[in-house]
Structures are given as C-alpha cells and as structure tokens.
C-alpha positions as CSV (number, residue, x, y, z in Angstrom):
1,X,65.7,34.0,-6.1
2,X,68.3,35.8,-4.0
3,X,67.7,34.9,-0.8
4,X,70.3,37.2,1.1
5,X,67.6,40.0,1.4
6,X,64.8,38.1,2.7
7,X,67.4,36.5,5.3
8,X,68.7,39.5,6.1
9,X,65.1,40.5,6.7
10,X,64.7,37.9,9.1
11,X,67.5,38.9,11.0
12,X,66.6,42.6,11.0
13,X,62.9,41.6,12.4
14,X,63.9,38.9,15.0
15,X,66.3,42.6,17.0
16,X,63.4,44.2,16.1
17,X,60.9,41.4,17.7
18,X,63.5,41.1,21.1
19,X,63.7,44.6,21.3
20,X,60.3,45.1,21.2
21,X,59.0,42.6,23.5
22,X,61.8,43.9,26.4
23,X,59.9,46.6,26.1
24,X,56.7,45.0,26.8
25,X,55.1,46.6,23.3
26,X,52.5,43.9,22.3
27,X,51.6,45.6,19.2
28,X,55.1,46.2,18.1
29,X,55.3,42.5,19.1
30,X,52.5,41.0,17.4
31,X,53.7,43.2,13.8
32,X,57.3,41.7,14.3
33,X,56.3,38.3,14.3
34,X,53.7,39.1,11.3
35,X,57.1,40.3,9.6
36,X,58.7,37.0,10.8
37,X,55.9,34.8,9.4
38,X,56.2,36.6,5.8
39,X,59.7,36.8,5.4
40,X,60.0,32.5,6.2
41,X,57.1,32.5,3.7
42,X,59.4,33.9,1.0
43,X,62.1,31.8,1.6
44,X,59.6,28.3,1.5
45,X,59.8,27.7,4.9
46,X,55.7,28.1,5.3
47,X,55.6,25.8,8.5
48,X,57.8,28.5,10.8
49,X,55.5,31.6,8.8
50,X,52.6,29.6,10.0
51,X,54.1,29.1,13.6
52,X,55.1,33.1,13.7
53,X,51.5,34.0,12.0
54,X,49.7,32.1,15.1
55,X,51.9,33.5,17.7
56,X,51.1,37.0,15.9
57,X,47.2,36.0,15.9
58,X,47.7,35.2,20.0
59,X,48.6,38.9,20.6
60,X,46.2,40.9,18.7
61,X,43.6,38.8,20.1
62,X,44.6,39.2,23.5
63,X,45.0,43.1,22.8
64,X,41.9,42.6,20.9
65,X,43.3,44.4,17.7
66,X,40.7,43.0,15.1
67,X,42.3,44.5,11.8
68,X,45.5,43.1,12.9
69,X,43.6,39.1,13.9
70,X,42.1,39.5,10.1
71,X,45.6,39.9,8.7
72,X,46.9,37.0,10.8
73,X,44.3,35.2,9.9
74,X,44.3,36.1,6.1
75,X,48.1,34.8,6.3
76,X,47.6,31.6,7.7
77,X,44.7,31.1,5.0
78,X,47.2,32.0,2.4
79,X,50.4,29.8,4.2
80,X,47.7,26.5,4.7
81,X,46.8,27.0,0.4
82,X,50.1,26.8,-0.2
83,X,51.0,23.8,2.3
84,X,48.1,21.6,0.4
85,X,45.6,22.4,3.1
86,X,43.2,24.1,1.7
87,X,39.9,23.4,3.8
88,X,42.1,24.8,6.7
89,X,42.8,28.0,4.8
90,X,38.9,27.9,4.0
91,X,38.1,28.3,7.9
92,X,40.9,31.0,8.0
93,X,39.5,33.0,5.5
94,X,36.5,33.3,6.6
95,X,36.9,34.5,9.7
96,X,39.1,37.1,8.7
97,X,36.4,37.8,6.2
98,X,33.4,38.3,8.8
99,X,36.2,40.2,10.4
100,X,36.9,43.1,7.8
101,X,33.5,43.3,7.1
102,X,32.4,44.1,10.5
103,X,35.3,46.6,10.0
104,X,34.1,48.0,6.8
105,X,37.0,47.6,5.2
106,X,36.2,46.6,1.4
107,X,39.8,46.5,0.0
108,X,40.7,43.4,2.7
109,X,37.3,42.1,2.0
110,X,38.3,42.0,-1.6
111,X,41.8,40.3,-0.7
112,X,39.8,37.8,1.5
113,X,37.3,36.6,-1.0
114,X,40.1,35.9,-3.7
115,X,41.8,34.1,-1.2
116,X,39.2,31.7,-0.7
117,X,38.3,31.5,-4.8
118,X,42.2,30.9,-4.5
119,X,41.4,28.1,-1.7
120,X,38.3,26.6,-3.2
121,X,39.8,26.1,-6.5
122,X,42.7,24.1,-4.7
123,X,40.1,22.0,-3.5
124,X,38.6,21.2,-6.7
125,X,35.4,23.4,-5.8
126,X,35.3,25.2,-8.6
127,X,32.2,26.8,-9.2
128,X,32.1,27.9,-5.7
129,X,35.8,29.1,-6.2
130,X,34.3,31.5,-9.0
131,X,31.9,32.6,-7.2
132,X,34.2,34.5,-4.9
133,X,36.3,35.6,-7.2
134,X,34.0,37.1,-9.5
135,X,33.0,39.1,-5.8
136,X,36.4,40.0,-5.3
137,X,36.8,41.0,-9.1
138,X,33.7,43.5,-8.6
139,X,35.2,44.7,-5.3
140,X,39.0,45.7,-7.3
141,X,37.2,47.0,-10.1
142,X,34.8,49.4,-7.7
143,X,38.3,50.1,-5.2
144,X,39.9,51.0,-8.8
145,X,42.8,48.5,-7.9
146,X,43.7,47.6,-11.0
147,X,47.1,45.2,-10.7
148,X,44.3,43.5,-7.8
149,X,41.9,43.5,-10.8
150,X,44.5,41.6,-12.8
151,X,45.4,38.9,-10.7
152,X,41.2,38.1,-10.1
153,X,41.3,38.2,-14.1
154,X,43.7,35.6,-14.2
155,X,42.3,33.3,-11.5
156,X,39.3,33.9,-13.1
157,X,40.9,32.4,-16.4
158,X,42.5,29.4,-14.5
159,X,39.2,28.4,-13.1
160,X,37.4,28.2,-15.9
161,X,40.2,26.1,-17.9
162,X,39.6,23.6,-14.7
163,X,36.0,23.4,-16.5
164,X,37.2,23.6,-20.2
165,X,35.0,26.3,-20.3
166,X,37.2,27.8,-23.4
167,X,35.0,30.7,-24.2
168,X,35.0,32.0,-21.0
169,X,38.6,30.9,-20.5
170,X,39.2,33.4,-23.3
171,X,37.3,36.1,-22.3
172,X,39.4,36.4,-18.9
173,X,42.4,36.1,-20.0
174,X,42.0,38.8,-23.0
175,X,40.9,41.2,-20.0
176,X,44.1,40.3,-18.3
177,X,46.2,40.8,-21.1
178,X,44.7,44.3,-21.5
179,X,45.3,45.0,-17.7
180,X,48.6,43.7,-18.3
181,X,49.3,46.2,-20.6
182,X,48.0,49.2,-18.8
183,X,50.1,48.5,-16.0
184,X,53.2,48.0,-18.0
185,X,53.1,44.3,-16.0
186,X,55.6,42.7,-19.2
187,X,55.6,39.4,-16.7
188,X,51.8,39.1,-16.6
189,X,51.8,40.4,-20.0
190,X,54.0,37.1,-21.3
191,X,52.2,34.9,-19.0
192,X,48.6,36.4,-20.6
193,X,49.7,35.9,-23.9
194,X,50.8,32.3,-23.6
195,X,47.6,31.3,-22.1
196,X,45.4,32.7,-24.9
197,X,48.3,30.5,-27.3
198,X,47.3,27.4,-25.5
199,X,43.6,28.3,-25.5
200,X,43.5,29.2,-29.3
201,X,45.5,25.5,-30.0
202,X,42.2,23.6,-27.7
203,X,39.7,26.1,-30.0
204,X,41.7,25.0,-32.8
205,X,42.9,28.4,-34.3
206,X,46.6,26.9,-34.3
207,X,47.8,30.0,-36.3
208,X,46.1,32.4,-33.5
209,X,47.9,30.3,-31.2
210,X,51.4,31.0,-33.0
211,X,50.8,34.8,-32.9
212,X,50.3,34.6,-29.4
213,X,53.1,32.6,-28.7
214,X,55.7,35.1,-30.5
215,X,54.6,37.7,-28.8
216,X,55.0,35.8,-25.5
217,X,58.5,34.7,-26.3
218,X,59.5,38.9,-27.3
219,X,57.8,39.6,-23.9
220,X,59.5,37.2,-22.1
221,X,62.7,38.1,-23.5
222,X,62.3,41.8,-23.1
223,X,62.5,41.3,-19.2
224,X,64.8,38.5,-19.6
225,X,62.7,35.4,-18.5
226,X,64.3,32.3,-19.5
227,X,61.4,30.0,-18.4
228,X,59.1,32.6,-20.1
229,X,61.4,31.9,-23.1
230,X,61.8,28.4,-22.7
231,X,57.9,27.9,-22.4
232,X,56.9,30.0,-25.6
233,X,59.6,28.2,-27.6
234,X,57.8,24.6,-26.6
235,X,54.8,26.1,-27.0
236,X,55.3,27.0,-30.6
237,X,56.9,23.5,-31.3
238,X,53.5,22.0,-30.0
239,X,51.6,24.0,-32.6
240,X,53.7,23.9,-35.3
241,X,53.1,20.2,-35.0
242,X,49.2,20.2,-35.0
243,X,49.7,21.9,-38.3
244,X,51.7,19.0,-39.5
245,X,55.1,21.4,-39.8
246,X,57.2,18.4,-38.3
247,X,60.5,19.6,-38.7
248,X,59.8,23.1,-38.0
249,X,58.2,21.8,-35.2
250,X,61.4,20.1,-34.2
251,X,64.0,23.0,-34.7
252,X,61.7,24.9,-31.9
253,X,61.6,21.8,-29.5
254,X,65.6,21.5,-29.3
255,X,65.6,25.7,-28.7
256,X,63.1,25.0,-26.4
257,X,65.5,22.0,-24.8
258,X,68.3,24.0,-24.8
259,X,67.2,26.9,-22.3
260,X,65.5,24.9,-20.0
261,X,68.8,22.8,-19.8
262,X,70.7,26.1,-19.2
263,X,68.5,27.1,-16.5
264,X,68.5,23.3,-15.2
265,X,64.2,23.2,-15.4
266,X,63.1,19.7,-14.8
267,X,60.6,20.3,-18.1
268,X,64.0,19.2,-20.0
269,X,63.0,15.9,-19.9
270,X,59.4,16.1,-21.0
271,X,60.7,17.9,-24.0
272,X,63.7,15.6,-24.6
273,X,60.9,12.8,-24.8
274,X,58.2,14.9,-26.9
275,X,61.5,15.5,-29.2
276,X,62.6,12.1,-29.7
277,X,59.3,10.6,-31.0
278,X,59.4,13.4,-33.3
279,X,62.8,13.0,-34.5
280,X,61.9,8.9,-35.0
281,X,58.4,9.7,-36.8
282,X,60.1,12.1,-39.0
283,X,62.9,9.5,-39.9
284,X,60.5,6.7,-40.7
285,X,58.4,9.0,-43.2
C-alpha cells in the first residue's frame, strides 16, 4: 500500500479539524475527527482511529446528532473486530443499530447487521453470525446494493466453511462469483473462484477444483495480483497432488515459491516445506 495519500490525508484533516474547532463548529469538528479515525484505520494504526472515533462519538452526542453517534459507533464496532475485540464491537453495533433503526435508515441498518455477522463470526458464534448476515443480505438485495450484496455473499460463504457446511459453502460463493462478474469486481472475481477450487478439492471433484483454480490465476493476473497469483499456483500444486500427479504437482509448488519470494510473503516457507517432502517422496519412489 502507498501510504503517502492516506498520510497526506491525515494532515489535510488535522488543518481542517484546528480550523474548524477555532471556529467553534462542533459538527465540522465531530466529521474531522471521524476523518481522523478512518484515515489512522487505513494506515494500521486502529488504537488512535479508535481514540479520534470516541472523541467524534463525544460531540455528536453532546449536539445530539444521532446519524452521526451511529456512524461513530458503527466505526468503533468495526476498529474493536479488527483489534481482536470482538464482544466490544458487539455492544457497538448494536447501539448504532437500535440507532438507525429508530432513524429509518435501512441502508445503515444493513451495514450494521453485517458488521455484527462480521463480529459474531470472530467470536466463534457462528450460527448467530449467519443469522445477521443473511438479514443484512435481504436488506442489500431489497436496497439493490449489489457490490454490498457481494461482500454478505462472501461472508456468508466464510461462515459456513467455519461449519464445513460444503454445500452451502458452495452455494454462496457461486452467487458471489456471479455478483463478482456483474460488477466487473476481477479482485472478488479471483478471490470467488479460488474458494469454489478449494471447496471442490474438500467435495472431492479435484478436476473442478483445477478449473477453478486457472481461472483464478488468469483473474489474478489480469489485474496484476501477485499474491492472487502466488495463491492459485499453490493451489493447483495441492490438487494436482491429490490426483497423484507428483511431479506436476511439484513444477507448480516452486512457481508458486518463486512469486511469493519475489513479493517477500511469509507463505514462502510453508511451501518450501510442503515442496521438500514432495521432492524426497518423489526421489525415494
């Protein structure tokens, strides 16, 4: 990631925040240090977003701008997921969502309940994460959000892997791969394709699972996703050996090896590993 822009977007919102509160403009104050929050987030900092996002949550209490507290609140939901504390991001999502729905507003509603599917599923609640986002899902789908509709699909997918619940698992991720498609998403496209690989390989349908794995490495290499390219490459090797094609299976292990060592991805070693037992059980037959 380049991080020059989102720095430079600190910058730009910490005048804009001074300014702002010299001028005694609490609104324009509270959206500053929203701005602040979300631009740290970028960057990995999440403990100064979360320390901007409660400052920003002070204000529009205190003005008693509710749309702006569910926002706040949404963001701290999403910053405490993604700091590993995810029964805090529980309680924060759920006030924001009694929030927008005392607001009527369906489209943060739908943002709120995949947030905590998002949360839930962190916690290893799974069936209650599925329940929400199946909600949320219904929510994109009647908004006609359809990149929204996508992500749900995915998560969706992910949640039902946690339960090896391959059918459904399936079933997702095909729907995601068609919304994928519609909205000429070549990222979520790659990533869709390689998922239905690996879930073909568990159903074993290894041959299903090659298909989808090409197509995931000329996705990923349309848009020029090295990790995409890297992943599809190991992929394949991993099938190619649960059909017994060993050195086949070998040849796309060391391609695999050699972009995740150009892009310096700690999965290098993992495959180096995988690679050598190979390379020693093919020698001893």
């Amino acid at each position: 990631m380049d991080l020059g822009e989102p720095r430079r977007a600190i910058e730009c919102h910490q005048q804009c925040l001074d300014i702002l509160h010299g001028l005694g403009d609490r609104k324009g104050e509270s959206n500053a240090l929203g701005n602040l929050g979300v631009a740290y987030a970028v960057i990995g900092k999440l403990e100064q977003g979360v320390d901007y996002y409660e400052q920003a949550l002070a204000i529009d209490r205190e003005i008693g701008d509710r749309r702006g507290e569910a926002q706040d609140l949404g963001n701290l939901g999403i910053a405490f997921t993604s700091l590993g504390e995810p029964m805090r991001a529980v309680e924060y999502h759920n006030q924001a969502l009694i929030i927008v729905r005392e607001l009527g507003d369906r489209r943060s509603e739908a943002q709120d309940l995949g947030n905590l599917g998002s949360a839930y599923s962190a916690l290893g609640e799974t069936h209650r994460a599925i329940g929400f986002l199946e909600e949320a899902l219904a929510l994109f789908s009647d908004l006609g959000d359809r990149r929204s509709e996508w992500i749900a699909l995915t998560k969706l997918g992910d949640a039902y892997k946690d339960l090896k619940d391959w059918d459904n698992v399936r079933r997702f991720y095909e729907r995601a791969l068609t919304l994928a498609r519609e909205l000429s998403e070549m990222r979520g496209e790659a990533d869709a394709l390689g998922n239905l690989g690996v879930v073909s390989g568990v159903m074993g349908q290894p041959k299903l699972a090659l298909e989808y794995f090409k197509q995931q490495f000329d996705a990923a290499r349309e848009i020029g996703d090295r990790r995409g390219e890297g992943n599809a490459l190991w992929n394949t090797s991993r099938a190619l050996a649960r059909l017994g094609k060993s050195n086949e299976a070998i040849s796309e292990a060391k391609a695999a090896l050699k972009v995740f060592d150009e892009i310096h991805d700690p999965s290098s070693d993992q495959i180096e590993e995988q690679l050598k037992k190979w390379q020693d059980q093919s020698a001893s037959s």
